[in-house]
KELUM-353735 format. One record per residue (C-alpha): residue in three letters; x, y, z. Coordinates in steps of 0.05 Angstrom, whole numbers. Example, Ala and Ser with C-alpha at 12.3 -4.5 7.8 and 13.67 -1.06 7.14 Angstrom:
<recs>
{ALA, {246, -90, 156}},
{SER, {273, -21, 143}},
</recs>
This chain:
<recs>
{UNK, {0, 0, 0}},
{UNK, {36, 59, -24}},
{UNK, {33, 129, 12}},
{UNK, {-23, 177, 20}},
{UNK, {-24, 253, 20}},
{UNK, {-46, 290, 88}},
{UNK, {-119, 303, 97}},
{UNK, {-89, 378, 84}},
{UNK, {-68, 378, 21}},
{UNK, {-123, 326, 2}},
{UNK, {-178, 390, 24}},
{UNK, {-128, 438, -18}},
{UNK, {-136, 384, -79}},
{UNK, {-214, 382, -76}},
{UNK, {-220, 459, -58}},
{UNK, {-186, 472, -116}},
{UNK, {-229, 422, -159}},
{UNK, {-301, 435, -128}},
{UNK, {-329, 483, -187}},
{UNK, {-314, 435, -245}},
{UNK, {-305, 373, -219}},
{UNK, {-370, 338, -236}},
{UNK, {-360, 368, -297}},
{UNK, {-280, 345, -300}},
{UNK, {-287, 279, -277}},
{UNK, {-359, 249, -294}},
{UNK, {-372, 297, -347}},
{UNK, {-335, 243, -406}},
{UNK, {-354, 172, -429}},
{UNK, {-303, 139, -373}},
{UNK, {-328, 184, -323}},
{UNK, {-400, 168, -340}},
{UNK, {-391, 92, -339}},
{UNK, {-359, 96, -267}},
{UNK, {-415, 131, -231}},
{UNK, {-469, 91, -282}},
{UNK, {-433, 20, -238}},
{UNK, {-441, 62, -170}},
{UNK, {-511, 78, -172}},
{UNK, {-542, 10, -200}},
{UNK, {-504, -18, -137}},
{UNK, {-516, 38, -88}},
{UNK, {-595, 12, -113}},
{UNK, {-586, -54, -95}},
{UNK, {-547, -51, -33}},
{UNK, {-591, 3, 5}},
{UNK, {-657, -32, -9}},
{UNK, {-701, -23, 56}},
{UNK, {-656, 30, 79}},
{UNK, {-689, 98, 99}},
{UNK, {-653, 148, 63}},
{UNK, {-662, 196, 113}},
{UNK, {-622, 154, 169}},
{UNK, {-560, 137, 116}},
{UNK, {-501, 179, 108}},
{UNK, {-458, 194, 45}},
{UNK, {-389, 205, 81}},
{UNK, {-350, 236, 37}},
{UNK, {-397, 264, 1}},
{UNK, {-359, 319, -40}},
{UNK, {-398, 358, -90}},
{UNK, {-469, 316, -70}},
{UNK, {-468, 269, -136}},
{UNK, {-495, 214, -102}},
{UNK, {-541, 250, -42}},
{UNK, {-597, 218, -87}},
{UNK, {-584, 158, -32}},
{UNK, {-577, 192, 26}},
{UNK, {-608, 254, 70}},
{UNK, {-544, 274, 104}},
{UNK, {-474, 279, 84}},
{UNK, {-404, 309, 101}},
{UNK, {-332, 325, 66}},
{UNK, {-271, 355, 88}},
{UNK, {-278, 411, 32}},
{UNK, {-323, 464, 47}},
{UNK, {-315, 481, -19}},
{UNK, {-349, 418, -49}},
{UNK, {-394, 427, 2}},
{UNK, {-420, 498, -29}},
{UNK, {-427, 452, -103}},
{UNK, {-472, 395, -58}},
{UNK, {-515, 449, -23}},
{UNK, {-531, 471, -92}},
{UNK, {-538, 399, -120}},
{UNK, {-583, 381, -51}},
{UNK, {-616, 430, -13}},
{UNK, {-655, 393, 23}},
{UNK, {-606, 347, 42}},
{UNK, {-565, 358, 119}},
{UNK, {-490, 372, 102}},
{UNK, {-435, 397, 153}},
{UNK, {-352, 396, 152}},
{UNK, {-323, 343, 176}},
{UNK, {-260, 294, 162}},
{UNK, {-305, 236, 181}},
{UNK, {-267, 220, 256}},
{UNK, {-316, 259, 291}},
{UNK, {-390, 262, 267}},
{UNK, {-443, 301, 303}},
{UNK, {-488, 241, 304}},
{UNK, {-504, 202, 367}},
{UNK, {-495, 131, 372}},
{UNK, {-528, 89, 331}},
{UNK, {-564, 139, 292}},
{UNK, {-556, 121, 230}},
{UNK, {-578, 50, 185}},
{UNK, {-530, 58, 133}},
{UNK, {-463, 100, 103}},
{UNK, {-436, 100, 45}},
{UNK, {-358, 121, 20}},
{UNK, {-335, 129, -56}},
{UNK, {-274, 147, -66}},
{UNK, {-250, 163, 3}},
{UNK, {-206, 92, 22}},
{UNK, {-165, 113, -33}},
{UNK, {-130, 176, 6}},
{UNK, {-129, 141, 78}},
{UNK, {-75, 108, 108}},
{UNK, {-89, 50, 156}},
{UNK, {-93, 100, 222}},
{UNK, {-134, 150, 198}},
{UNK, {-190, 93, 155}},
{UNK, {-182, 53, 237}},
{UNK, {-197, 128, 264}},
{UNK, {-257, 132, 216}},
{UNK, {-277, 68, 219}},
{UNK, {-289, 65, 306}},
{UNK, {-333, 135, 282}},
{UNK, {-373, 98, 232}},
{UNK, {-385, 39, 284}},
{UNK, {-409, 87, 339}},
{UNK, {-461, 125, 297}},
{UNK, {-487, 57, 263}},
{UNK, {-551, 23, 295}},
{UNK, {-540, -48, 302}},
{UNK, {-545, -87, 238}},
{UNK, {-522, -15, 206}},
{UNK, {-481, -23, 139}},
{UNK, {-427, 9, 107}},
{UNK, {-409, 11, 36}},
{UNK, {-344, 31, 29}},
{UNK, {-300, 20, -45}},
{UNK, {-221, 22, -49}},
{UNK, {-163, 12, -101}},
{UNK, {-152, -60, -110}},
{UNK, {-87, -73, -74}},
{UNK, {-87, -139, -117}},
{UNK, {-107, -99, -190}},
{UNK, {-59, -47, -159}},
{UNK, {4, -93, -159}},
{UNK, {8, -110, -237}},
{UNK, {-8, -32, -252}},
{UNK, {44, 28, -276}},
{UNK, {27, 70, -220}},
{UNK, {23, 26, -150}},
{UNK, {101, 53, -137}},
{UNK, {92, 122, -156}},
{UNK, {103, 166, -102}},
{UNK, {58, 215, -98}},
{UNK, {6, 202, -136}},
{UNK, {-53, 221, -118}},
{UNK, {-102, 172, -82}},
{UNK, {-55, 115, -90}},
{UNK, {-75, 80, -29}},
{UNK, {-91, 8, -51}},
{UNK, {-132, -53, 1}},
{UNK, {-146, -118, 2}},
{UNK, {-201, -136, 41}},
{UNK, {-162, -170, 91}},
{UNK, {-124, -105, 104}},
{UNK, {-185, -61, 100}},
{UNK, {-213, -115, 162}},
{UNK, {-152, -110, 206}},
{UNK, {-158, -28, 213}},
{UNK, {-225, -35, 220}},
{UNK, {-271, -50, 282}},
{UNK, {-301, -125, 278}},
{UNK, {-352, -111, 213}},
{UNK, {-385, -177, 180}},
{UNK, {-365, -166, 118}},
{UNK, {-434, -182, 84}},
{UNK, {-426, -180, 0}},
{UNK, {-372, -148, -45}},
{UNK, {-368, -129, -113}},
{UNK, {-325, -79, -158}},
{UNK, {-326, -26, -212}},
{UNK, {-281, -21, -276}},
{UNK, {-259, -100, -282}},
{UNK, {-244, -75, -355}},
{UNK, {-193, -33, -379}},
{UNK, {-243, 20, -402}},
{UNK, {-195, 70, -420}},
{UNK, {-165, 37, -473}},
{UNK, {-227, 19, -508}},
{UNK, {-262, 66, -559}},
{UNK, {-316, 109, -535}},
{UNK, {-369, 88, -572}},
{UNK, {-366, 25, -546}},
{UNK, {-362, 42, -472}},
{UNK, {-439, 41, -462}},
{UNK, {-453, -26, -484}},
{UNK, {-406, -64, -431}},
{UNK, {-434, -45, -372}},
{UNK, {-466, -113, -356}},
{UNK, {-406, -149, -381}},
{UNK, {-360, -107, -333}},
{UNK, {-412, -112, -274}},
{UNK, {-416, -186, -291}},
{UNK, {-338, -197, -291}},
{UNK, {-333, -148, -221}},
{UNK, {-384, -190, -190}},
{UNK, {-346, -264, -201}},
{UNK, {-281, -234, -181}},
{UNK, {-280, -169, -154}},
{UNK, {-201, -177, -121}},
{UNK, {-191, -166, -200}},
{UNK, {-226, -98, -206}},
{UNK, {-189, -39, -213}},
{UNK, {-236, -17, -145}},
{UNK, {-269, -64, -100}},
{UNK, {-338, -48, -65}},
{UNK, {-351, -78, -5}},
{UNK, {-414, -76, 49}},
{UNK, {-391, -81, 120}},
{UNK, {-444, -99, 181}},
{UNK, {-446, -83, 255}},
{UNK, {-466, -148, 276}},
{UNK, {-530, -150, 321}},
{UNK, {-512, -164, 392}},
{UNK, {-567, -215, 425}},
</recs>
């Protein structure tokens, strides 16, 4: 797992993003397939879930607040983009070690995207915050770099770039409180990037398909982790 950047310069990064980045990153064919493969699985992993009780953490400029009624980032300046995006949905700062929640408030939280910058302290930090505010039987849906894609790609070594903190689920388990991890999945088993555009749309199913039977193999893997119910 190679080296993150401090939670400092990651707010600097997205501050400096907020006003195009929906735009910059999920404005183009690749970007569009990615968040396509979030959503359909956001849909089928929140079933029952009340969306006002489930949290995006993480939630940047509010792309996905269609799932949930409250939601935090470190970058107030993402924040301003998701108050636009969702008014009606409860935002507030936060680097996700603290939340102004009590315990087990919440059903459900989601991360995208967030794994990705942490390094094993700081996700162990986040992850006893996301256990305290979960109700018993509350999930978490939390993606990451593949540490095992990671390992045969041209960038796993290179220092400093950016988000290139890689799991594997046992990893992700050992800095995290004792979850039941409860399904998995992936996004981007295909090397989308290389292939033409016009041809992107039509492989969603065969990508979701190929995530699904081996989703160590993904370039990210998607996992749901449960706070077991205590009898």
């Amino acid at each position: 797992m190679a080296a993150t950047h401090s939670p400092a310069s990651v707010k600097t990064y997205y501050d400096h993003l907020a006003v195009d980045y929906d735009n910059h990153r999920f404005g183009n064919s690749y970007g569009r397939f990615i968040d396509h493969q979030e959503r359909r699985l956001l849909e089928r992993w929140l079933t029952g879930v009340e969306r006002e009780r489930t949290l995006d953490l993480a939630c940047g400029t509010g792309r996905l607040l269609a799932y949930a009624g409250q939601g935090c980032d470190l970058s107030a300046a993402m924040l301003a983009q998701a108050v636009n995006k969702a008014p009606q949905a409860l935002l507030w700062q936060s680097d996700g070690c603290a939340l102004p929640l009590a315990d087990g408030a919440l059903q459900a939280a989601f991360s995208f995207h967030l794994i990705m910058h942490l390094p094993p302290e700081t996700l162990s930090l986040i992850g006893r915050e996301v256990w305290r505010v979960l109700e018993p039987g509350g999930m978490w849906i939390v993606d990451f770099p593949s540490a095992r894609r990671r390992s045969f790609g041209q960038r796993s070594d290179t220092p400093g770039w950016h988000g290139n903190s890689a799991y594997s689920c046992a990893t992700l388990r050992h800095c995290l409180p004792p979850f039941e991890l409860t399904r998995r999945g992936g996004f981007l088993f295909l090397p989308i990037h290389r292939i033409p555009q016009r041809i992107r749309p039509w492989l969603h199913a065969v990508d979701a398909l190929c995530c699904c039977l081996a989703p160590s193999w993904a370039s990210y893997m998607a996992v749901c982790l449960r706070k077991p119910v205590i009898c």
